[in-house]
N, C-alpha and C positions, 0 to 999 in steps of 0.2 A: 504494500500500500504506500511505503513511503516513498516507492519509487516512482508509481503514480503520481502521488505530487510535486516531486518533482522535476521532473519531463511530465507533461500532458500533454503535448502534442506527441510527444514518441509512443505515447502508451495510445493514444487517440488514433493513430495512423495502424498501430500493431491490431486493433480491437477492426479499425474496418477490412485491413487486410484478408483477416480470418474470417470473417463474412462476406467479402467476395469470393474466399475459397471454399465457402459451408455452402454459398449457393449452388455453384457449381460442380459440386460433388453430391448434393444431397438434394433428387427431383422433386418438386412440387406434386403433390396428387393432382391429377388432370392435366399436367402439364402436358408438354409435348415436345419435352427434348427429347435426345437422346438415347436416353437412359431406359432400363426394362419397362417401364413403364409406359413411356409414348413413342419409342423410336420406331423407325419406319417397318412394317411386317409386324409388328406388338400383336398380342393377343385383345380384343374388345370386350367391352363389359358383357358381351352376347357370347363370348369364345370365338367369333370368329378374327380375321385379321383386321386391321383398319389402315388405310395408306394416307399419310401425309401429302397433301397439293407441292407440287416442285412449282416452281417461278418458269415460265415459261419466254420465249425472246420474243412474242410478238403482246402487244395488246390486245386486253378483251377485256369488254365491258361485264358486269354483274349483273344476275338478273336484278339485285335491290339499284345499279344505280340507273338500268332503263327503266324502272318503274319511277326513280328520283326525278329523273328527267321527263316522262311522260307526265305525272303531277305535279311539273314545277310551268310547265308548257314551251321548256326549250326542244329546240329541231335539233337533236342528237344524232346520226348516223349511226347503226349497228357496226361493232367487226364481224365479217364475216370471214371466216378462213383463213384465218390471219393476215385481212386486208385492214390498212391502218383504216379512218374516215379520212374524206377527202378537204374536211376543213371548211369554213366557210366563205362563202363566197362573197364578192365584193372586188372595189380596187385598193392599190395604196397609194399613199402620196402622203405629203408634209404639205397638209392645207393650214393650220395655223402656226402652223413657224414660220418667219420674217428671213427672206433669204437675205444672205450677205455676201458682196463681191471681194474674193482675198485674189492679194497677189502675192506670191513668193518671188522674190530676185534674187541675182547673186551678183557682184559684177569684182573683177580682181587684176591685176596690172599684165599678169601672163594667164595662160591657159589652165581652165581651173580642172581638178584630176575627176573629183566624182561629187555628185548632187543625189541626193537621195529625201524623197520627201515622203510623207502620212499626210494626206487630209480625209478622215476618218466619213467627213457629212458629205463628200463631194460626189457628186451623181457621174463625172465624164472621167473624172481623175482622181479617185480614190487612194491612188501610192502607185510608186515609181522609183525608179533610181536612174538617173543620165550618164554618161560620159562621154566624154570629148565634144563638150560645150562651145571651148573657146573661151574667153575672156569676159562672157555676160551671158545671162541666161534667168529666163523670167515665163511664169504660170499664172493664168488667173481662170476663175474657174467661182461657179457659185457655193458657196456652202452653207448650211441650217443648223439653229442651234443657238447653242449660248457659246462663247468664250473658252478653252481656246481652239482655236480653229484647224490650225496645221503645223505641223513639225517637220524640220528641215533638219540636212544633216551634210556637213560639205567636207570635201578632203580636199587640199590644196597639194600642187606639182612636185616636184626635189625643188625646183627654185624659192628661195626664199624670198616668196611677194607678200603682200596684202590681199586679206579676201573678205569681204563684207557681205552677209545675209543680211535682206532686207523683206521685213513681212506687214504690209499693209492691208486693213480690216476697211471695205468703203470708204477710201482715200486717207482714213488716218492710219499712223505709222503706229505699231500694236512691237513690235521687236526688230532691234537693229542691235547686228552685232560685229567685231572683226575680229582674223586674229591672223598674226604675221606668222615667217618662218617659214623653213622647208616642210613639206608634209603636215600641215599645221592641219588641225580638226576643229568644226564649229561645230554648234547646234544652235538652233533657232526657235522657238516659239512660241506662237500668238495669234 
């Protein structure tokens, strides 16, 4: 006892240990592990055998959740045969998001090595990676949404230039950045 007070936590961690191992050694009545009493082939309260459901790869509806669904008044498709449902129909589109015109640039004093961009909301230019640019190189394209919009990523030549990302959101400037040196690496975004 004295050692219980003092460690209770050590004595606290010891007591639930031992009952996560008393559970799993010692079945529940009715349960349905494992063990002689519910595992798979067991003898049933009738003597005959009883089989556990396995998890199967495709979906299938219950009969209690087409009945959930017929008195709730949603239009549910059946599985049949392990066909998924075909979903509802309809179109998609972004009708109340406020589109936004971004521009990515790059511009640098020699030939810039690689551009690689993410614009995640962009319906034409979603991501990409460039090379053999040249000395400037620039994307505009719509995108929806909140803040931030695209991520750039640049590798500069062996020559030790300057290289500047430049990321404008509907003509304001959202991230401008440089970094000199040989092989020099940016990132950008906004």
């Amino acid at each position: 006892m004295d050692l219980v007070r003092r460690h209770p936590v050590a004595a606290a961690a010891v007591a639930a240990a031992l009952l996560v191992l008393v559970a799993l050694v010692v079945p529940l009545p009715g349960g349905s592990g494992d063990g002689p009493a519910g595992g798979p082939g067991a003898a049933g309260p009738d003597g005959g055998t009883t089989s556990v459901p396995r998890p199967t790869s495709s979906p299938s509806m219950t009969i209690a959740a087409e009945a959930a669904d017929a008195t709730s008044g949603l239009v549910r498709p059946s599985v049949v045969r392990g066909h998924e449902p075909a979903g509802l129909s309809g179109s998609g589109g972004v009708l109340n998001v406020r589109a936004h015109r971004i521009t990515l640039s790059v511009r640098s004093s020699d030939p810039i090595g690689v551009v690689g961009y993410n614009i995640p909301t962009s319906r034409d230019r979603p991501s990409g990676v460039v090379r053999g640019v040249g000395r400037s190189w620039s994307l505009s394209t719509r995108v929806y949404g909140r803040p931030d919009y695209a991520q750039m990523f640049l590798q500069a030549g062996p020559a030790s230039v300057s290289m500047t990302c430049t990321i404008t959101v509907d003509g304001k400037v959202t991230e401008q950045r440089t970094t000199t040196g040989p092989y020099g690496q940016l990132f950008c975004q906004g």
